[in-house]
C-alpha positions in Angstrom: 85.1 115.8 12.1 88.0 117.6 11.0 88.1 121.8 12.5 86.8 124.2 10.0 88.4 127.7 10.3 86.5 129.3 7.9 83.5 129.1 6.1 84.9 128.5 2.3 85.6 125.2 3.7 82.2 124.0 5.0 80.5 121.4 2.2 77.6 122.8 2.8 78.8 125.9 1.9 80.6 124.8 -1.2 77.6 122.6 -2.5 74.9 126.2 -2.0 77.4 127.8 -3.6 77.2 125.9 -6.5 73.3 126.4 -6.5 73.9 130.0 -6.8 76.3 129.4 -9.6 74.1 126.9 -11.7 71.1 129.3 -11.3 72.8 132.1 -12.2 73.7 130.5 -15.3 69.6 129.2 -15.8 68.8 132.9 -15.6 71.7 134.1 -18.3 70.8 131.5 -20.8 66.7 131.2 -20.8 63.6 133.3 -20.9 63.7 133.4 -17.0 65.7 136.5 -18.0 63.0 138.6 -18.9 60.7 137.2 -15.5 62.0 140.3 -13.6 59.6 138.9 -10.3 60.8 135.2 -10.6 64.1 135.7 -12.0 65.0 137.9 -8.8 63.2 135.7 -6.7 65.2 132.6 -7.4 68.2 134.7 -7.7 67.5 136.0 -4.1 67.1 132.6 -2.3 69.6 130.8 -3.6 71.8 133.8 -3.0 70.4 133.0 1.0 71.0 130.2 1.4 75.2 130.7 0.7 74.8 133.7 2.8 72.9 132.7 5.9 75.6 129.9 6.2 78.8 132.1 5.9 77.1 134.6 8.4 76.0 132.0 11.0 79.7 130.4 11.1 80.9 133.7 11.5 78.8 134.8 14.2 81.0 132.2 16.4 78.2 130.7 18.2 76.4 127.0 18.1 73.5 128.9 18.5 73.1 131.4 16.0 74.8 128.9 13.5 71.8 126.9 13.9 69.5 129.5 13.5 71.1 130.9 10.7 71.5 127.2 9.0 67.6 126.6 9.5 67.1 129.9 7.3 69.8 129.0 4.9 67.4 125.2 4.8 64.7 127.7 4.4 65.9 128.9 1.6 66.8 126.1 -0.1 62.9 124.7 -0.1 62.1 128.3 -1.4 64.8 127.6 -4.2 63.3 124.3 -4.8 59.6 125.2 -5.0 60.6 128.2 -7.5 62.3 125.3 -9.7 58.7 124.3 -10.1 57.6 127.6 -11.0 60.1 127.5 -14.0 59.7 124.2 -15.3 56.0 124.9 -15.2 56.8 128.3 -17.5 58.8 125.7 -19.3 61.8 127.8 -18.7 64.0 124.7 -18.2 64.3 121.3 -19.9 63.8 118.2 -18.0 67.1 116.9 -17.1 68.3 120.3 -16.3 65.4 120.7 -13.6 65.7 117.2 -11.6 69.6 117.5 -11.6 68.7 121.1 -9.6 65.8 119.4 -7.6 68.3 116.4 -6.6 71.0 119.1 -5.9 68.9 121.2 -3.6 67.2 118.0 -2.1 70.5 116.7 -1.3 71.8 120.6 0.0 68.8 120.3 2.3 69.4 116.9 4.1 73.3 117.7 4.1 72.2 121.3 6.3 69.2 119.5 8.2 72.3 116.9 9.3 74.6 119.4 10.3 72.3 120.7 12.4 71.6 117.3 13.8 75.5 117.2 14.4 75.4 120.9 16.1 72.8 119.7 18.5 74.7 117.0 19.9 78.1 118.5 19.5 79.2 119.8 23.4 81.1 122.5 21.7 79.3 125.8 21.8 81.5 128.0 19.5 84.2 130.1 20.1 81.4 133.3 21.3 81.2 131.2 24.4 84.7 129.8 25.3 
C-alpha cells in the first residue's frame, strides 16, 4: 500500500464523498426537499461518514482512526437504511435507489476492510512514533 499523506487521497474518502454529493443532489431535485426531519437526517449521515474519516486520519493514530472509521461505517448503514425510508415515500425511482444502496454497500465493505488492514498493519500512526 502506497503512503497516504492526506486524507483527500484515501478511496474511502473519495467514494463517501461522492455519497454526500449524489445525496445532496436527491434532496435538490425531489420532494425529499420539503421532508425537513428526513431530508436533514440523510443529509447529516452521509455528511458523517466523509467527516469521521478526514478527522480519524488526522488525529494521527491507528487507534482513533479505527474508532473514527467504525463511526464513519456507522454512518453509512444509517445512510443506507434512510434510502429505504425514501424509496418507501417513493421519493426516488428504482434505479436511482439500488445504484445508492450498491454504492453505500460497497463504501461499507471498502471501510470494514481498511479496518481489517489497520488491525494487522504494525504501524501505529505518526501520534505514536
Amino acid at each position: 500500500m502506497s503512503t497516504i499523506r492526506k486524507f483527500e487521497d484515501l478511496e474511502i474518502w473519495k467514494l463517501s464523498r461522492d455519497i454526500c454529493n449524489d445525496i445532496n443532489m436527491l434532496i435538490r431535485s425531489t420532494p425529499l426537499e420539503k421532508d425537513f426531519k428526513l431530508k436533514e437526517q440523510i443529509n447529516g449521515s452521509s455528511g458523517s461518514i466523509m467527516d469521521n474519516i478526514a478527522e480519524g486520519f488526522e488525529r494521527n493514530g491507528n487507534k482513533e482512526f479505527k474508532q473514527f472509521l467504525s463511526i464513519a461505517k456507522g454512518s453509512c448503514g444509517e445512510t443506507r437504511s434512510q434510502l429505504y425510508r425514501i424509496k418507501d415515500r417513493e421519493y426516488i425511482n428504482d434505479q436511482k435507489f439500488n445504484d445508492l444502496i450498491e454504492k453505500t454497500i460497497e463504501l461499507s465493505n471498502k471501510i470494514g476492510s481498511f479496518i481489517s488492514y489497520l488491525n494487522k498493519t504494525e504501524f501505529k500512526g505518526h501520534k505514536y512514533k
